[in-house]
PDB file of the backbone (N, CA, C, O) and the ligand in Angstrom, with CONECT records:
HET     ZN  A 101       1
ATOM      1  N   UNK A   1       0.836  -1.211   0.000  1.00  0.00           N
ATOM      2  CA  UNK A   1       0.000   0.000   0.000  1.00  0.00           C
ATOM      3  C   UNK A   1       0.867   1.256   0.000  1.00  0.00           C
ATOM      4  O   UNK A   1       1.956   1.278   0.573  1.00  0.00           O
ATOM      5  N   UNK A   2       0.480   2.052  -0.500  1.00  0.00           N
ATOM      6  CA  UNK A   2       0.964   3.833  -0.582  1.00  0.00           C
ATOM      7  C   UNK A   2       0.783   4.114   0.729  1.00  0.00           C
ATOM      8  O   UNK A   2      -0.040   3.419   1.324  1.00  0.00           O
ATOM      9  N   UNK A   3       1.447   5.106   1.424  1.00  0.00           N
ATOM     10  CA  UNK A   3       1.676   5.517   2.496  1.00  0.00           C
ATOM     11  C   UNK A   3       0.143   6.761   1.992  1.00  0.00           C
ATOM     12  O   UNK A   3       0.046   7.264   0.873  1.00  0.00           O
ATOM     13  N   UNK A   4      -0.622   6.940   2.874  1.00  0.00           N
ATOM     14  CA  UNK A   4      -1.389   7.909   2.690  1.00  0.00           C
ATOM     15  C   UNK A   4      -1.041   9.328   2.738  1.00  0.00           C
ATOM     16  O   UNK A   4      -1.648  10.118   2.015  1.00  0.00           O
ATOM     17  N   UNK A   5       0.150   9.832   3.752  1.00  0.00           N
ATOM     18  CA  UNK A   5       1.001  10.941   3.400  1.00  0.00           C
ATOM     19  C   UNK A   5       1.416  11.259   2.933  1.00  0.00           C
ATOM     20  O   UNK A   5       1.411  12.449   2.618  1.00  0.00           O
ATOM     21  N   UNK A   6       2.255  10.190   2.448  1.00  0.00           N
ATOM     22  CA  UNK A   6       2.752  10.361   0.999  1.00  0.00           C
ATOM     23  C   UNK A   6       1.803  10.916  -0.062  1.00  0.00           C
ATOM     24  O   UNK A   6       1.926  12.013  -0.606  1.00  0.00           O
ATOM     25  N   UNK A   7       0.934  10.106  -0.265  1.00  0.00           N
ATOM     26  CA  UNK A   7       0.058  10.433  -1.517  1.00  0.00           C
ATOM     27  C   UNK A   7      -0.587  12.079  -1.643  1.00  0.00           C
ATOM     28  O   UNK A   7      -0.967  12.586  -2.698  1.00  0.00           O
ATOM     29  N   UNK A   8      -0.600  12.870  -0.032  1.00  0.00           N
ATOM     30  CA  UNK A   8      -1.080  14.469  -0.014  1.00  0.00           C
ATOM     31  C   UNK A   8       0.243  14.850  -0.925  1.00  0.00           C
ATOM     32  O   UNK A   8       0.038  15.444  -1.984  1.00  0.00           O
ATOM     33  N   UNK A   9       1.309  14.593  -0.621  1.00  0.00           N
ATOM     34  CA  UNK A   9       2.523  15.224  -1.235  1.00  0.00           C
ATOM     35  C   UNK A   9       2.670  15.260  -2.313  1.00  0.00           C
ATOM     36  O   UNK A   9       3.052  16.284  -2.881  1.00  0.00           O
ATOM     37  N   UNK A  10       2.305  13.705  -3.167  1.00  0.00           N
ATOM     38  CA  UNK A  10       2.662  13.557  -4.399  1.00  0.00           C
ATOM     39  C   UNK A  10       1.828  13.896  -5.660  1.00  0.00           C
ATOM     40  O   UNK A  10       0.637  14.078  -5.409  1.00  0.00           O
ATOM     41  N   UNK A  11       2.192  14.022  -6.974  1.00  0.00           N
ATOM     42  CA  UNK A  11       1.125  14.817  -7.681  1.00  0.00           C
ATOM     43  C   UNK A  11       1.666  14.122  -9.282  1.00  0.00           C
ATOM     44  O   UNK A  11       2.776  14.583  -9.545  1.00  0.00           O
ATOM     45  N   UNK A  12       1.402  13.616  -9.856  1.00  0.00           N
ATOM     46  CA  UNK A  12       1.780  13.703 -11.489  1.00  0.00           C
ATOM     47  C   UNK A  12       2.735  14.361 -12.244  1.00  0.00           C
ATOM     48  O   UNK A  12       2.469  15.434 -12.786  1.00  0.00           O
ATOM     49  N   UNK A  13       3.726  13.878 -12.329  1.00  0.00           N
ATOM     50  CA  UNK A  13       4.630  14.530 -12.947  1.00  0.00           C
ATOM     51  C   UNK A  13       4.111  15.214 -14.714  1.00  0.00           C
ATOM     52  O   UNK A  13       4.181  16.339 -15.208  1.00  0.00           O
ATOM     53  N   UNK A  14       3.704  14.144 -15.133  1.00  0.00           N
ATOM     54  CA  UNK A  14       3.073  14.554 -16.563  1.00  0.00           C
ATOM     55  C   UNK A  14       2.439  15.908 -16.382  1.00  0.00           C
ATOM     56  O   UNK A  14       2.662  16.914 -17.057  1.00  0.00           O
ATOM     57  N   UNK A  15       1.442  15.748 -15.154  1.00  0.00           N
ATOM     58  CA  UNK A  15       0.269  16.799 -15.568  1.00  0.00           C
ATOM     59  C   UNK A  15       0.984  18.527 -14.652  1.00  0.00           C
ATOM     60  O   UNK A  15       0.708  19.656 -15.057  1.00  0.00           O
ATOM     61  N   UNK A  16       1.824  18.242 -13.510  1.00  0.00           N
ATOM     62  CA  UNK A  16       2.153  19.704 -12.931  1.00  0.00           C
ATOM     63  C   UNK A  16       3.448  20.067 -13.997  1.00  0.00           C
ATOM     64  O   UNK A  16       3.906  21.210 -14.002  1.00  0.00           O
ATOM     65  N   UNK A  17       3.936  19.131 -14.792  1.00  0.00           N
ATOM     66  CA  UNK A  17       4.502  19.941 -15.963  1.00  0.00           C
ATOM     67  C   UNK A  17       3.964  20.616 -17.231  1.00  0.00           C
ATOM     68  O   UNK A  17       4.564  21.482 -17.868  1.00  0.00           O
ATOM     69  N   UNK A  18       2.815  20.134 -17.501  1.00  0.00           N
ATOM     70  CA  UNK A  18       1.689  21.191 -18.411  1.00  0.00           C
ATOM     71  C   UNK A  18       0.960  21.699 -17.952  1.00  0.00           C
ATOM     72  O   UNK A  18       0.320  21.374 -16.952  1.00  0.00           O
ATOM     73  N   UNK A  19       0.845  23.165 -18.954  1.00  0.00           N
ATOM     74  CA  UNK A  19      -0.262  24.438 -18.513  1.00  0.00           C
ATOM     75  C   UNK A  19      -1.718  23.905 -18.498  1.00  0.00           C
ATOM     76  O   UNK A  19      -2.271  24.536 -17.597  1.00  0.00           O
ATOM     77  N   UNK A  20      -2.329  23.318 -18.885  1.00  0.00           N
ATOM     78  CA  UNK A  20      -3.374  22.879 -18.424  1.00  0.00           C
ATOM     79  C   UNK A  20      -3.945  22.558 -17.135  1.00  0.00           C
ATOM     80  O   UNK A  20      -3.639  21.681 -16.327  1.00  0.00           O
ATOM     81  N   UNK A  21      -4.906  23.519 -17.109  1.00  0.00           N
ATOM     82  CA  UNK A  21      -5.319  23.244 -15.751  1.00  0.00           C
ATOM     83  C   UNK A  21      -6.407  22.335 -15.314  1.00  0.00           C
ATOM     84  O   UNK A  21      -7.176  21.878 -16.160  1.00  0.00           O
ATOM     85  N   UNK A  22      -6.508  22.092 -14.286  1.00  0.00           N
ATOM     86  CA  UNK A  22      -6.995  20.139 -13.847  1.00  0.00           C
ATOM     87  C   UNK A  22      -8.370  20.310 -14.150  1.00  0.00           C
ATOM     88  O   UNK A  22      -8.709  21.474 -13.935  1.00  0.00           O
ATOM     89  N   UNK A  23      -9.203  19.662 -14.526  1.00  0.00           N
ATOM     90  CA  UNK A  23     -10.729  19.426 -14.429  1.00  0.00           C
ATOM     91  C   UNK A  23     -11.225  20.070 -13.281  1.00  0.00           C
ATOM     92  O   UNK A  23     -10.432  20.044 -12.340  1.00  0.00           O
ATOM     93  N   UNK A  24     -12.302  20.643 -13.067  1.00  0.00           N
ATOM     94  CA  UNK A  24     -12.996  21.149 -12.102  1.00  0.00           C
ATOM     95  C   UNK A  24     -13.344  20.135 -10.805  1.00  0.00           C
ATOM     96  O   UNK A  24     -13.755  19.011 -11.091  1.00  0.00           O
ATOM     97  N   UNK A  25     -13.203  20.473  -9.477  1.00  0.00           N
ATOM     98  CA  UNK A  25     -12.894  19.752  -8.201  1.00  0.00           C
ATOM     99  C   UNK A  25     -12.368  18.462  -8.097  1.00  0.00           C
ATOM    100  O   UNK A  25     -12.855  17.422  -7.654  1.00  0.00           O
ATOM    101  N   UNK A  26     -10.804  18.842  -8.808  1.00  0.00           N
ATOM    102  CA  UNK A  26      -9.335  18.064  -8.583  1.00  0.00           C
ATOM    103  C   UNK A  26      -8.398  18.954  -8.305  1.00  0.00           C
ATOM    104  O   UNK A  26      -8.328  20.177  -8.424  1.00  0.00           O
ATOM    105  N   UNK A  27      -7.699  18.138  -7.918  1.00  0.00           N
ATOM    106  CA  UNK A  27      -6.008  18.954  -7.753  1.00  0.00           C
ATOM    107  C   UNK A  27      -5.246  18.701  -9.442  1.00  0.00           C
ATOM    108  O   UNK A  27      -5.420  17.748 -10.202  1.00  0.00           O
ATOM    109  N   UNK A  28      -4.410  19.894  -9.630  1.00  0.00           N
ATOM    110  CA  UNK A  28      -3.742  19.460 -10.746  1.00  0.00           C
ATOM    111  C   UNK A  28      -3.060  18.028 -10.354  1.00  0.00           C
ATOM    112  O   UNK A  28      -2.716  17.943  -9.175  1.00  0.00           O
ATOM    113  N   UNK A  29      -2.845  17.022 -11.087  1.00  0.00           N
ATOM    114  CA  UNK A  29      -2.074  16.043 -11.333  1.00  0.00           C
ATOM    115  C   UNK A  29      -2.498  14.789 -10.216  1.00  0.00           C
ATOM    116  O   UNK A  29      -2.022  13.654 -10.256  1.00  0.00           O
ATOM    117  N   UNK A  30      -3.280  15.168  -9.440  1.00  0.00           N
ATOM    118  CA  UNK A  30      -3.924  14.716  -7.977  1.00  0.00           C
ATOM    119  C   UNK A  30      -3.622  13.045  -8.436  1.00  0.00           C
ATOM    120  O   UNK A  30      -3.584  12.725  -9.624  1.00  0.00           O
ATOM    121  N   UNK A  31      -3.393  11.929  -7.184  1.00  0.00           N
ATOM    122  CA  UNK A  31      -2.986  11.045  -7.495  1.00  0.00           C
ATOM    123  C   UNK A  31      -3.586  10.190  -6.747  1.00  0.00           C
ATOM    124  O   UNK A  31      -3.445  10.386  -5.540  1.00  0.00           O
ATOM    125  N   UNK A  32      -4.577   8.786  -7.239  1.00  0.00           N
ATOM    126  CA  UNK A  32      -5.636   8.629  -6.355  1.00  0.00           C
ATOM    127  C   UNK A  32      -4.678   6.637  -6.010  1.00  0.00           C
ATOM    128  O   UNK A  32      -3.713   6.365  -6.725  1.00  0.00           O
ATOM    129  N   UNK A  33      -4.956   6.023  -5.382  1.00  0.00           N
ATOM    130  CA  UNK A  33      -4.575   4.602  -4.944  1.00  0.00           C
ATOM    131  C   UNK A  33      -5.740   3.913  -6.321  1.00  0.00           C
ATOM    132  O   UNK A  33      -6.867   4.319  -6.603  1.00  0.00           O
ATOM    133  N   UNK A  34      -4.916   2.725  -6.989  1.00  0.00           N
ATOM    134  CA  UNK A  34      -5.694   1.738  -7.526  1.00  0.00           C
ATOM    135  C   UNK A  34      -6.229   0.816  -6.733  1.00  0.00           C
ATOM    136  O   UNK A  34      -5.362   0.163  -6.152  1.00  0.00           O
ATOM    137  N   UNK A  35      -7.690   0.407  -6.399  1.00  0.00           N
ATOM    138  CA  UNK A  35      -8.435  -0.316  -5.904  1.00  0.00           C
ATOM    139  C   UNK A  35      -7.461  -1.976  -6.196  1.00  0.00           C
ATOM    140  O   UNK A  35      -7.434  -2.339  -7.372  1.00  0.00           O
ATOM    141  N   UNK A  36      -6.887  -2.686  -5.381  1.00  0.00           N
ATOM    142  CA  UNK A  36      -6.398  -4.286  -5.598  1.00  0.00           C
ATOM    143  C   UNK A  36      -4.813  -4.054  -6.674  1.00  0.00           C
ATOM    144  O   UNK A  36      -4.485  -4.852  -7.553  1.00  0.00           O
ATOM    145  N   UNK A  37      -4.099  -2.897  -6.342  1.00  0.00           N
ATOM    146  CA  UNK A  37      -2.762  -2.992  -7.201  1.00  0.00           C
ATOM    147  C   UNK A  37      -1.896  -1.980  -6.560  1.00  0.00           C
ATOM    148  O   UNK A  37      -2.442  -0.961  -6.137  1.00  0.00           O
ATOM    149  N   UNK A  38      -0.785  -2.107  -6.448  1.00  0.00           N
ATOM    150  CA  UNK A  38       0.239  -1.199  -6.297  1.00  0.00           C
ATOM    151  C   UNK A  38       0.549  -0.403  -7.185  1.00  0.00           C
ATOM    152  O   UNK A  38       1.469  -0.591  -7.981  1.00  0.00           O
ATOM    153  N   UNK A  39      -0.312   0.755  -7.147  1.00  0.00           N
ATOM    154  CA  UNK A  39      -0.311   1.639  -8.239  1.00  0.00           C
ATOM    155  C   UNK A  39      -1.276   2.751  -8.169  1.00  0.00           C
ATOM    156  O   UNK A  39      -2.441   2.697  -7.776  1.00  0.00           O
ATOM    157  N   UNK A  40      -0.638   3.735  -8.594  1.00  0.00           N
ATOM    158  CA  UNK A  40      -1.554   5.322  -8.579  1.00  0.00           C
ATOM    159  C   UNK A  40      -2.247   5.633  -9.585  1.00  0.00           C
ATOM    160  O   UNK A  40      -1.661   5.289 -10.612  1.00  0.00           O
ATOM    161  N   UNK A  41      -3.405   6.215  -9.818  1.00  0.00           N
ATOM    162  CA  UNK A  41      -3.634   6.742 -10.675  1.00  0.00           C
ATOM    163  C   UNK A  41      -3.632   7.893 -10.728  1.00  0.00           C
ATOM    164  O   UNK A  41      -3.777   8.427  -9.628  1.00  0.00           O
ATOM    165  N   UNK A  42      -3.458   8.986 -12.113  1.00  0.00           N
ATOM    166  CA  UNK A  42      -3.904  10.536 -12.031  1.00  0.00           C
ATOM    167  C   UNK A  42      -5.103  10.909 -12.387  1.00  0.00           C
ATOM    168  O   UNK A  42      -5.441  10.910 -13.570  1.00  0.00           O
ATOM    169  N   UNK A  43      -5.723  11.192 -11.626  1.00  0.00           N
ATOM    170  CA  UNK A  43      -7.350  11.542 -11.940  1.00  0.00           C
ATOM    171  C   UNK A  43      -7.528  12.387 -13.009  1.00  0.00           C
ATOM    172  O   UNK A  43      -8.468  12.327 -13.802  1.00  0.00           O
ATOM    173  N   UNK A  44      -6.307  13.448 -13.035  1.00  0.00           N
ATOM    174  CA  UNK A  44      -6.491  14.035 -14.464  1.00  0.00           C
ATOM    175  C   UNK A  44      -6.095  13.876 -15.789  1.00  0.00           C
ATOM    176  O   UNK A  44      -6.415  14.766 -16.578  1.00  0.00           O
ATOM    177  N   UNK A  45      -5.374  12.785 -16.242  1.00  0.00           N
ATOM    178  CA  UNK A  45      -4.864  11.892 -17.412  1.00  0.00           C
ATOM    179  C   UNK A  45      -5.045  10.530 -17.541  1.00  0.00           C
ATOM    180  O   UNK A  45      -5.022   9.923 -18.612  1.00  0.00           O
ATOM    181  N   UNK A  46      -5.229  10.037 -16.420  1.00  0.00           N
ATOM    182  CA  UNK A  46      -5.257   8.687 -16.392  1.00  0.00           C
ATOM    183  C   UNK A  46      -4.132   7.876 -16.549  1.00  0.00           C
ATOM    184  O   UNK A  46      -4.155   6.758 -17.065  1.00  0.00           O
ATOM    185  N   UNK A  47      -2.976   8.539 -16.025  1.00  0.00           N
ATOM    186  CA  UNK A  47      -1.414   7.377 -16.270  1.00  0.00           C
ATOM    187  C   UNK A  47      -1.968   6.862 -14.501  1.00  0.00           C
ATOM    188  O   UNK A  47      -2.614   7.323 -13.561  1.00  0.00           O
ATOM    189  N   UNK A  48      -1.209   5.632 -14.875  1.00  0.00           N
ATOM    190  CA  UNK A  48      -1.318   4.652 -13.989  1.00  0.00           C
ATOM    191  C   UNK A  48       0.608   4.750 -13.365  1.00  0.00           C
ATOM    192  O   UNK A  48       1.458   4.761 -14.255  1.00  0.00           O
ATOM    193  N   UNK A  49       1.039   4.804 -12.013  1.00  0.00           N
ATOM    194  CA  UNK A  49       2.151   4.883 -11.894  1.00  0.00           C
ATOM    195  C   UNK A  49       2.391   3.824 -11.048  1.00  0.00           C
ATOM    196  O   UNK A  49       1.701   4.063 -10.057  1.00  0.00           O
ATOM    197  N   UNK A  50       3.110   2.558 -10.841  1.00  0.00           N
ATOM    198  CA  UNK A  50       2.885   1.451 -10.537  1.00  0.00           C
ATOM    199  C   UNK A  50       4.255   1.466  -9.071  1.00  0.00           C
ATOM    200  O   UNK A  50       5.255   2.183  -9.099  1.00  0.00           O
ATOM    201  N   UNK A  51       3.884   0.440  -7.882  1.00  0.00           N
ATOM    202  CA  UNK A  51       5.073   0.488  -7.169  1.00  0.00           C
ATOM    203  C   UNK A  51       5.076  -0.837  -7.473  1.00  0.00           C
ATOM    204  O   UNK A  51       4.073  -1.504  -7.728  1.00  0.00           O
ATOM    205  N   UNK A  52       7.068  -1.513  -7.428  1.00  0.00           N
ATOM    206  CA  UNK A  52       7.201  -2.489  -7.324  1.00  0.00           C
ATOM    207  C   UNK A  52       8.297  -2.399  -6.064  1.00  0.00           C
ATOM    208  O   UNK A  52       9.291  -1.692  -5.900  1.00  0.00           O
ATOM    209  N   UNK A  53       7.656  -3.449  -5.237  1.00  0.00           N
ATOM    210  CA  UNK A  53       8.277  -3.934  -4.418  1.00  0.00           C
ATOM    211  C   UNK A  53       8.619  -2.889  -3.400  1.00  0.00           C
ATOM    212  O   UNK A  53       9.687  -2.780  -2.798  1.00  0.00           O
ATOM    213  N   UNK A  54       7.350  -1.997  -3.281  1.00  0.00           N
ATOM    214  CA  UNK A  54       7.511  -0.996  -2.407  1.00  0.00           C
ATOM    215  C   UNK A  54       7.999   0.403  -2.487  1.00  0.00           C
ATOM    216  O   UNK A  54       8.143   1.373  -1.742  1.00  0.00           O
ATOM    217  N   UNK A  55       8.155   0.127  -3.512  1.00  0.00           N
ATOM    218  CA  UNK A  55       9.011   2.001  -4.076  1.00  0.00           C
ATOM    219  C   UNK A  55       8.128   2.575  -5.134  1.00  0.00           C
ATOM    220  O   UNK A  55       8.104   1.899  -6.162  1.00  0.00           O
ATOM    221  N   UNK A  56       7.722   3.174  -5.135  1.00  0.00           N
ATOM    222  CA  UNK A  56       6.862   3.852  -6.517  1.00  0.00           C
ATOM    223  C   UNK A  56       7.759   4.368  -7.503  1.00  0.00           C
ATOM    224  O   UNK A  56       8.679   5.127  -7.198  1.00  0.00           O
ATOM    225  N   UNK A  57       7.490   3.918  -8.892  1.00  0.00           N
ATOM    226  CA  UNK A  57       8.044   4.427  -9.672  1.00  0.00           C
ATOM    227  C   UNK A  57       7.135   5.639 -10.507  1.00  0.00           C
ATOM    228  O   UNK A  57       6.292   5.388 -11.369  1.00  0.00           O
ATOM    229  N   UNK A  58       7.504   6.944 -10.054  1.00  0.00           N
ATOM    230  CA  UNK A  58       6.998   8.622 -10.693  1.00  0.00           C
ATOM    231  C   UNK A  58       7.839   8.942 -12.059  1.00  0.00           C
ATOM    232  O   UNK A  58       8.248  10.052 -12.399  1.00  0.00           O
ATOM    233  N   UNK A  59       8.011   7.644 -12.798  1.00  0.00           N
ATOM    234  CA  UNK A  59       8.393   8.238 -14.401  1.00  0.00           C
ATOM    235  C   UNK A  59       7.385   8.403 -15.396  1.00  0.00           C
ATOM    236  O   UNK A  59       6.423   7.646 -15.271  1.00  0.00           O
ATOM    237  N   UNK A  60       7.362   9.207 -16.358  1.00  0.00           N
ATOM    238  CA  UNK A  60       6.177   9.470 -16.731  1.00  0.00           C
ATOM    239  C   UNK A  60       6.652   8.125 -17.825  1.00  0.00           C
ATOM    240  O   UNK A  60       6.045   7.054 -17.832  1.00  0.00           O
ATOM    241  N   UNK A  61       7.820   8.423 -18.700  1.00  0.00           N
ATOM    242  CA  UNK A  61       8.003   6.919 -19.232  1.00  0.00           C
ATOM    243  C   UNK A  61       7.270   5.907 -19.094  1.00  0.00           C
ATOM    244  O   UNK A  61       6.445   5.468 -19.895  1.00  0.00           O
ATOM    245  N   UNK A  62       7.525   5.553 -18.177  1.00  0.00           N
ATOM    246  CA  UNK A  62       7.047   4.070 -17.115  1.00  0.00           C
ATOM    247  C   UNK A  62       5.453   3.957 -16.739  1.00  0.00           C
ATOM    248  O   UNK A  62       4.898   2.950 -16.299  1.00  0.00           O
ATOM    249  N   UNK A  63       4.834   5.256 -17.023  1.00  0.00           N
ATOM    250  CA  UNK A  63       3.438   4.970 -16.690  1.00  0.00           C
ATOM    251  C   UNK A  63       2.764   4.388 -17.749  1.00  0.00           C
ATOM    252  O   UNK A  63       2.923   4.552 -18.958  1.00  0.00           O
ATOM    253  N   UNK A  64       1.764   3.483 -16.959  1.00  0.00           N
ATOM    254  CA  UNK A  64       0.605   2.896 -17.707  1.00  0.00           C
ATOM    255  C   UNK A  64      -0.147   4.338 -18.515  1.00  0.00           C
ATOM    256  O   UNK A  64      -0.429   5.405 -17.968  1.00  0.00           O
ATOM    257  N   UNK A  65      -0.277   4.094 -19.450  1.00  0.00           N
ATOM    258  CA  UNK A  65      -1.343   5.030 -20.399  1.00  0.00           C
ATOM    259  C   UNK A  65      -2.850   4.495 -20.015  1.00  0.00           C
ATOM    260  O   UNK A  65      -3.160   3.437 -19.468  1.00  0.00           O
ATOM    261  N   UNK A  66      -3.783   5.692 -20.535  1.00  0.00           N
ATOM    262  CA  UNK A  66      -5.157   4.810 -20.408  1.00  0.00           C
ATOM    263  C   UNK A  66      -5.261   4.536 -21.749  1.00  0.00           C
ATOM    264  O   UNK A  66      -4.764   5.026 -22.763  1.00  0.00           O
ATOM    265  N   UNK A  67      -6.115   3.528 -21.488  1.00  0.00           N
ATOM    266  CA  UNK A  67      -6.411   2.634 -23.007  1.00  0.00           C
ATOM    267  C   UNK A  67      -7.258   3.790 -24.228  1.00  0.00           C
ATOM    268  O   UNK A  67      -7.167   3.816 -25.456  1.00  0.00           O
ATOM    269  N   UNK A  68      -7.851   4.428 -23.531  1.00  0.00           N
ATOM    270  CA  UNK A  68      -8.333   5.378 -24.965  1.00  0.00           C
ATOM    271  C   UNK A  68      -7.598   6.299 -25.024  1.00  0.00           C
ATOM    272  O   UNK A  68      -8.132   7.264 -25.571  1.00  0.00           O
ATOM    273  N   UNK A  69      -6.260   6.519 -24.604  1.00  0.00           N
ATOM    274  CA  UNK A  69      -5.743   7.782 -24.785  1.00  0.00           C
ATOM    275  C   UNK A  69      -4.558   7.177 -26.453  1.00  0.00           C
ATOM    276  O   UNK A  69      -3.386   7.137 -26.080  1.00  0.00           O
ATOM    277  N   UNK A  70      -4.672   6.850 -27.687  1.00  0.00           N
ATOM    278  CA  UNK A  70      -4.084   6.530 -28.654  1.00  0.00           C
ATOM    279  C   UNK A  70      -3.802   7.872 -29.342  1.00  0.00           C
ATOM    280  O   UNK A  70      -3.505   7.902 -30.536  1.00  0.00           O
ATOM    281  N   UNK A  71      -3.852   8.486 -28.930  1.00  0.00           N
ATOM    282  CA  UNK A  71      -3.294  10.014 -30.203  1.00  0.00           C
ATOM    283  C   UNK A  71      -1.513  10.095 -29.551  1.00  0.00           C
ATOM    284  O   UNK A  71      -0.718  10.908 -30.024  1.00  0.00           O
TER     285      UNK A  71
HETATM  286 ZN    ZN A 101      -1.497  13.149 -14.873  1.00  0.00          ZN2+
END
């Protein structure tokens, strides 16, 4: 599990590096726990950022894409 403190701190790298601002009542880049996985999601893009073995990996590289995002 994500440390829940952690998660106030942490934010999307993808999304607090573009001017776009977040959907209406989110945080820019806001980063929510996946229900049954070691892994974050960004409520405002939908990359999936996965921990293995206890460390989270925050590369945008490395994130899961969402499946309809193909452009
Ligand atoms: Zn994002």
């Amino acid at each position: 599990m994500v440390d829940p403190e952690l998660l106030k701190i942490l934010a999307c790298p993808y999304c607090v590096t573009r001017p776009e601002p977040a959907p209406k009542g989110t945080v820019k880049g806001e980063l929510e726990p996946k229900p049954g996985a070691e892994a974050l999601k960004c409520k405002q893009c939908g990359r999936e950022y996965h921990a293995e073995g206890g460390i989270l990996n925050l590369l945008i590289e490395e994130a899961t894409l969402p499946e309809d995002a193909n452009s």
